[in-house]
Every structure is written in structure tokens, then in C-alpha cells.
DSSP file (Angstrom, degrees, kcal/mol; ACC not computed):
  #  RESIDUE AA STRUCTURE BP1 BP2  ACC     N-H-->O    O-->H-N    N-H-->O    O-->H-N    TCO  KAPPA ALPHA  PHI   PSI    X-CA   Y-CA   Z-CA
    1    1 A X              0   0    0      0, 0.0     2,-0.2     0, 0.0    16,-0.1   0.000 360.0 360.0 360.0  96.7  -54.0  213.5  132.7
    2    2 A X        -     0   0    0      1,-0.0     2,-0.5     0, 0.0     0, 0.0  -0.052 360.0-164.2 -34.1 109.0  -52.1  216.5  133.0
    3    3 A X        -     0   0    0     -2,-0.2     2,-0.2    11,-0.0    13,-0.0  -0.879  14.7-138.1-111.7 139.6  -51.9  218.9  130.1
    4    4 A X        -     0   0    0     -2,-0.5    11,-0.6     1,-0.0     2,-0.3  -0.536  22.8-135.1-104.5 144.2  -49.5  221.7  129.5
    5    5 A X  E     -A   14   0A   0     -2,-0.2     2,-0.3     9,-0.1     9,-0.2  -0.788  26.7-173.6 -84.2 150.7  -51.1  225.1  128.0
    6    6 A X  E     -A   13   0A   0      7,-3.8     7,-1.4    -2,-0.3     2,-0.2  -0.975  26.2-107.4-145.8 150.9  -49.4  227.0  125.0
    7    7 A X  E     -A   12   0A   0     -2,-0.3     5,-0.3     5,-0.2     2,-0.2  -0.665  23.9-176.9 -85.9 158.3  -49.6  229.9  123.1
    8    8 A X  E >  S-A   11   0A   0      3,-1.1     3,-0.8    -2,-0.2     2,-0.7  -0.829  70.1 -54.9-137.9  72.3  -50.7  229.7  119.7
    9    9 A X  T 3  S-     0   0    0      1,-0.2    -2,-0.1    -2,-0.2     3,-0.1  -0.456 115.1 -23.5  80.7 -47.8  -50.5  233.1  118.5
   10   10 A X  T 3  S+     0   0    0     -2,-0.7    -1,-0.2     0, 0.0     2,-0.2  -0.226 133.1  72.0-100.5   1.3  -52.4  235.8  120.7
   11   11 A X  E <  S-A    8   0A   0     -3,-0.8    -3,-1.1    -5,-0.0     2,-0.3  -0.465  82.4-127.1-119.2 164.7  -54.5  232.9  121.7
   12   12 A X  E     -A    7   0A   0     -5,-0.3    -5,-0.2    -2,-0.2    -3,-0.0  -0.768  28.9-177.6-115.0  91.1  -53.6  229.7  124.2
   13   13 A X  E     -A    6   0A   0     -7,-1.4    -7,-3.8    -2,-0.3     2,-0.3  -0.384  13.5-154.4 -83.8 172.1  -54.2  225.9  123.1
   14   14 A X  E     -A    5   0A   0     -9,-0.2     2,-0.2    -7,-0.0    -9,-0.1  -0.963  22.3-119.7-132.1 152.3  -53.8  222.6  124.5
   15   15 A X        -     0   0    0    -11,-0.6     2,-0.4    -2,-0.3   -11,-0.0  -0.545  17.0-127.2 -86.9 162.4  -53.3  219.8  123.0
   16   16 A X        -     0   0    0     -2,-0.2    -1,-0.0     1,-0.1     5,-0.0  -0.740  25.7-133.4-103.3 139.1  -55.8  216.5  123.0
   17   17 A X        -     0   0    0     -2,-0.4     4,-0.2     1,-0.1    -1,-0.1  -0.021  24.1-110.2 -58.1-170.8  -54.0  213.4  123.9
   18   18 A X  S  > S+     0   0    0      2,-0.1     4,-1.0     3,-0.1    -1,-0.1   0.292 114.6  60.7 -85.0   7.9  -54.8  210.4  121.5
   19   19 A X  H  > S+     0   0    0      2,-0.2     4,-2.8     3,-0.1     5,-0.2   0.832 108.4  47.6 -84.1 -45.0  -56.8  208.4  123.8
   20   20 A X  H  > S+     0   0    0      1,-0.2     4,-2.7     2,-0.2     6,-0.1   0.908 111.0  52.5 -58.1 -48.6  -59.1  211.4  124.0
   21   21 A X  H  4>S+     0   0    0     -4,-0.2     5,-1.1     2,-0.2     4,-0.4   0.651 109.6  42.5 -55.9 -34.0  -59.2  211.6  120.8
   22   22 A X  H  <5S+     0   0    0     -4,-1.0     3,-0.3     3,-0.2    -2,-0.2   0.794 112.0  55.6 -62.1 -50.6  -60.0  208.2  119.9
   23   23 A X  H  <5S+     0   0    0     -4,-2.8    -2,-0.2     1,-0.2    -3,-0.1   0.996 110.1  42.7 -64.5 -49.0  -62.4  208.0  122.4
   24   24 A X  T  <5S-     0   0    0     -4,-2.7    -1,-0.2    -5,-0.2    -2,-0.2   0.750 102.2-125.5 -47.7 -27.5  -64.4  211.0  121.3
   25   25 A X  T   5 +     0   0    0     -4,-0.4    -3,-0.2    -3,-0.3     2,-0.2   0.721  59.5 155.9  65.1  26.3  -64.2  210.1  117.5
   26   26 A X      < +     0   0    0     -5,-1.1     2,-0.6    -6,-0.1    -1,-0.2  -0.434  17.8 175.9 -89.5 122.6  -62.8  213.5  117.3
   27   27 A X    >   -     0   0    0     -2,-0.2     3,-3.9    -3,-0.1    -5,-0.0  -0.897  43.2 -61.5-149.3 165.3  -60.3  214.6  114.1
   28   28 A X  T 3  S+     0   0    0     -2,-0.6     3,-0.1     1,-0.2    -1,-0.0  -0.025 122.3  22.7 -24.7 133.3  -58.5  217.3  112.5
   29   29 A X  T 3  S+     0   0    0      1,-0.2    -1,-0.2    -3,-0.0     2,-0.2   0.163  82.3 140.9  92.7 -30.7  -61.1  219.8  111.6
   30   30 A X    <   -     0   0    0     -3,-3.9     2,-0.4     1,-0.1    -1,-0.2  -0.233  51.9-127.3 -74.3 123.1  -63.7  218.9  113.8
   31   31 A X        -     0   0    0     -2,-0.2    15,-1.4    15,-0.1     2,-0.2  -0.596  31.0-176.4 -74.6 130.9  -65.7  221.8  115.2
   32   32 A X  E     -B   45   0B   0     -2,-0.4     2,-0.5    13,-0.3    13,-0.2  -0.793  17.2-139.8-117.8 157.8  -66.0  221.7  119.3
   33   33 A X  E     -B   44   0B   0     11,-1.5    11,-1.2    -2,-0.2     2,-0.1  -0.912  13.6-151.1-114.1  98.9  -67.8  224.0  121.4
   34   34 A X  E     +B   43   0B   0     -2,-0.5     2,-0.3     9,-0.2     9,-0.2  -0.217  22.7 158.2 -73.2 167.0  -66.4  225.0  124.3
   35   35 A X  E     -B   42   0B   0      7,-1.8     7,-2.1    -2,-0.1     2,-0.4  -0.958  39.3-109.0-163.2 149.7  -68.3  226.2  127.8
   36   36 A X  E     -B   41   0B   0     -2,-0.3     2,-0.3     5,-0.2     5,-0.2  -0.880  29.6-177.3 -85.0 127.9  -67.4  226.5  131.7
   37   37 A X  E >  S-B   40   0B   0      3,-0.8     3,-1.7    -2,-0.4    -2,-0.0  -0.991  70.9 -33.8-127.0 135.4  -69.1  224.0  133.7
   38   38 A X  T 3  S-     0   0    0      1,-0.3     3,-0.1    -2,-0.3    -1,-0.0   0.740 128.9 -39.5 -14.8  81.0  -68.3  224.5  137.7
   39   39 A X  T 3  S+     0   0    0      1,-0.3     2,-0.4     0, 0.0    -1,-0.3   0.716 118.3 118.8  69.9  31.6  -64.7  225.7  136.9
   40   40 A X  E <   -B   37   0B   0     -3,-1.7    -3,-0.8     2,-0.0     2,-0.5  -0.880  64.2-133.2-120.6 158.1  -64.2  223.4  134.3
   41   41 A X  E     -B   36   0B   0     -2,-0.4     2,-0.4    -5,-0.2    -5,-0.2  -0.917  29.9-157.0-116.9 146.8  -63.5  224.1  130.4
   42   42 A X  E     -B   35   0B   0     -7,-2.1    -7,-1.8    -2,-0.5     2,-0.5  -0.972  12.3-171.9-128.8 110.2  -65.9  221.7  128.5
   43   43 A X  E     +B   34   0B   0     -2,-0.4     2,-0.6    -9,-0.2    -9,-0.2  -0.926  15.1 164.1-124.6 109.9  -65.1  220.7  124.9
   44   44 A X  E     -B   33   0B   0    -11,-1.2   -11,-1.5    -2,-0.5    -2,-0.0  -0.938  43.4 -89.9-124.2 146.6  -67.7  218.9  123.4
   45   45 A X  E     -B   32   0B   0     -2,-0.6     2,-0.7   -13,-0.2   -13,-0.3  -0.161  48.0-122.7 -35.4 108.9  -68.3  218.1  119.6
   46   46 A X        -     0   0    0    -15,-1.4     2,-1.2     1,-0.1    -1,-0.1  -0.593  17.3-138.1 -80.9 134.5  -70.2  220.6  118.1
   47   47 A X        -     0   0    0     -2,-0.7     2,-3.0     1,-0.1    -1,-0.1  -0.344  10.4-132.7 -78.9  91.2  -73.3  219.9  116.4
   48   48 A X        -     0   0    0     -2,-1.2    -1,-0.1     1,-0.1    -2,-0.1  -0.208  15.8-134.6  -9.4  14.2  -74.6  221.5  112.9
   49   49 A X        -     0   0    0     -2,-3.0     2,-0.4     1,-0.2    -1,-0.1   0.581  24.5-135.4 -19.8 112.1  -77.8  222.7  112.9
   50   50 A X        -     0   0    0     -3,-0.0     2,-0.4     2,-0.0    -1,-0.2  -0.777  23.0-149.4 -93.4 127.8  -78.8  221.0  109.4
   51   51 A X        -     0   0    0     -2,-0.4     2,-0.3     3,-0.0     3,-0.1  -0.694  16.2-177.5 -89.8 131.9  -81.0  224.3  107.1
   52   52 A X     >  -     0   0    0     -2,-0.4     4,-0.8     1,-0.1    -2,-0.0  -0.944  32.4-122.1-126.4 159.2  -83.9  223.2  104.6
   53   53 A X  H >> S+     0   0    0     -2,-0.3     4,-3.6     2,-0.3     3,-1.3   0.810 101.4  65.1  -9.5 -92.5  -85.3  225.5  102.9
   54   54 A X  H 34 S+     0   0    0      1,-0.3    -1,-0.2     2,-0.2     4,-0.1   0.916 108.3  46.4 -24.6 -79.8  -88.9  225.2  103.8
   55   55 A X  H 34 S+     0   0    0      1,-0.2    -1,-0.3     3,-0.1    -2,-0.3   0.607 106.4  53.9 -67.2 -13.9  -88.0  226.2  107.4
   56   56 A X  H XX S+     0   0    0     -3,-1.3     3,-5.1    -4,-0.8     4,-0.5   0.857 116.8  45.6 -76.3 -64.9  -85.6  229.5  106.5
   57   57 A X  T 3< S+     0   0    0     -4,-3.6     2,-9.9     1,-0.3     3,-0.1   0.275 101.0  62.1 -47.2-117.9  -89.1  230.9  104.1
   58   58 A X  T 34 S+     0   0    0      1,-0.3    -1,-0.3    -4,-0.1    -2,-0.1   0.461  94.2  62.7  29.3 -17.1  -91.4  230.1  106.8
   59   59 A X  T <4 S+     0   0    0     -2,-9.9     2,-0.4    -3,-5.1    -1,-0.3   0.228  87.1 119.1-120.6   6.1  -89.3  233.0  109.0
   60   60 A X     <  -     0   0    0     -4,-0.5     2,-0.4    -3,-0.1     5,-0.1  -0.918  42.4-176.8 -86.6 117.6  -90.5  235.6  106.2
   61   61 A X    >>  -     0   0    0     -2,-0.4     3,-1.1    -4,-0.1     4,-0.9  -0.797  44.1-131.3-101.1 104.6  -92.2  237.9  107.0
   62   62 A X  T 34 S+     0   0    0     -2,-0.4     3,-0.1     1,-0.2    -2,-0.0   0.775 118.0  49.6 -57.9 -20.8  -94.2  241.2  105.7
   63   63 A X  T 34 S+     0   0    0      1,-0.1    -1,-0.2     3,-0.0    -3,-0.0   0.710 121.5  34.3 -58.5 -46.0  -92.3  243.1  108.4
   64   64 A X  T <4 S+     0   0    0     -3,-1.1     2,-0.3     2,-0.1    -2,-0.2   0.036  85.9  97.3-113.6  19.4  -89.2  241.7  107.3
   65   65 A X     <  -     0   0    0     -4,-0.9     2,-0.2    -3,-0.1    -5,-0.0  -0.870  60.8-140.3-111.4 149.6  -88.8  241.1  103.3
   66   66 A X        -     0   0    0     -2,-0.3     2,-0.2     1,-0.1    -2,-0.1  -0.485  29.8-102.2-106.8 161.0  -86.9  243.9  101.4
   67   67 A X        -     0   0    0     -2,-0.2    -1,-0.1     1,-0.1     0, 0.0  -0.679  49.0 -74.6 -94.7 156.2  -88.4  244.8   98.1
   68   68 A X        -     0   0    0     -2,-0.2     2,-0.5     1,-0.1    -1,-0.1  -0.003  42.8-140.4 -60.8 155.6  -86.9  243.6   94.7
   69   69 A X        -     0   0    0      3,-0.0     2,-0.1     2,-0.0    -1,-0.1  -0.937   5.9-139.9 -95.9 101.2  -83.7  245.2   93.0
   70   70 A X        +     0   0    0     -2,-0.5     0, 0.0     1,-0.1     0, 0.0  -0.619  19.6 177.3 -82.8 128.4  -83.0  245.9   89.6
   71   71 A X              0   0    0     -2,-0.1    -1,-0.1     1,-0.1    -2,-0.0   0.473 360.0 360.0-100.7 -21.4  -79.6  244.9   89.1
   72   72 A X              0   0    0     -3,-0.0    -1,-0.1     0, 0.0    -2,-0.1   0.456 360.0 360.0 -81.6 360.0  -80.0  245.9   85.4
């Protein structure tokens, strides 16, 4: 399905049909990640990385913790 490109401000969009859209389950808002795959531009839903807790501490470090601040 032929789609025209347009500028959008210093930038170029296209727009997504609604067939595409439907199919994808894709909606206003939704973050996509684009990529070239052999000369093609690739938009696919991107995916969150969900953070706990647990795993952020676990990536401290005596090399890499700053010492406390008195704010007072």
C-alpha cells in the first residue's frame, strides 16, 4: 500500500493506514521502535523493559555509590 511521506516540522512522517493499525493493535501514544532491515524501515511496537527494585540495587556497587549528602 503506497504511502506518501510529509514533513512534520524538521522531521518527515507517514501516516499508518487503519488496517495496519488495527491489525497491529497499535494506538495514539503507542511507543514504536524503528530499525532498517535490508532497505526497509521497520516499525515495530516497542517493548518496556518493566524495573523492580531488587534488580536496579543489585547493580551497586563499592566502585560506583556516591557518599551521603547533607541537604541540611
Amino acid at each position: 500500500m503506497p504511502v506518501k511521506v510529509q514533513k512534520w516540522g524538521s522531521s518527515l512522517a507517514l501516516r499508518i493506514p487503519a488496517q495496519f493499525v488495527d491489525e497491529m493493535g497499535i494506538r495514539e501514544g503507542t511507543l514504536v521502535e524503528l530499525s532498517v532491515s535490508k532497505d526497509c524501515l521497520v516499525a515495530t511496537p516497542a517493548h518496556l523493559q518493566t524495573l523492580r527494585l531488587k534488580d536496579l540495587l543489585a547493580k551497586v556497587t563499592k566502585a560506583n555509590i556516591h557518599p551521603e549528602v547533607d541537604l541540611q
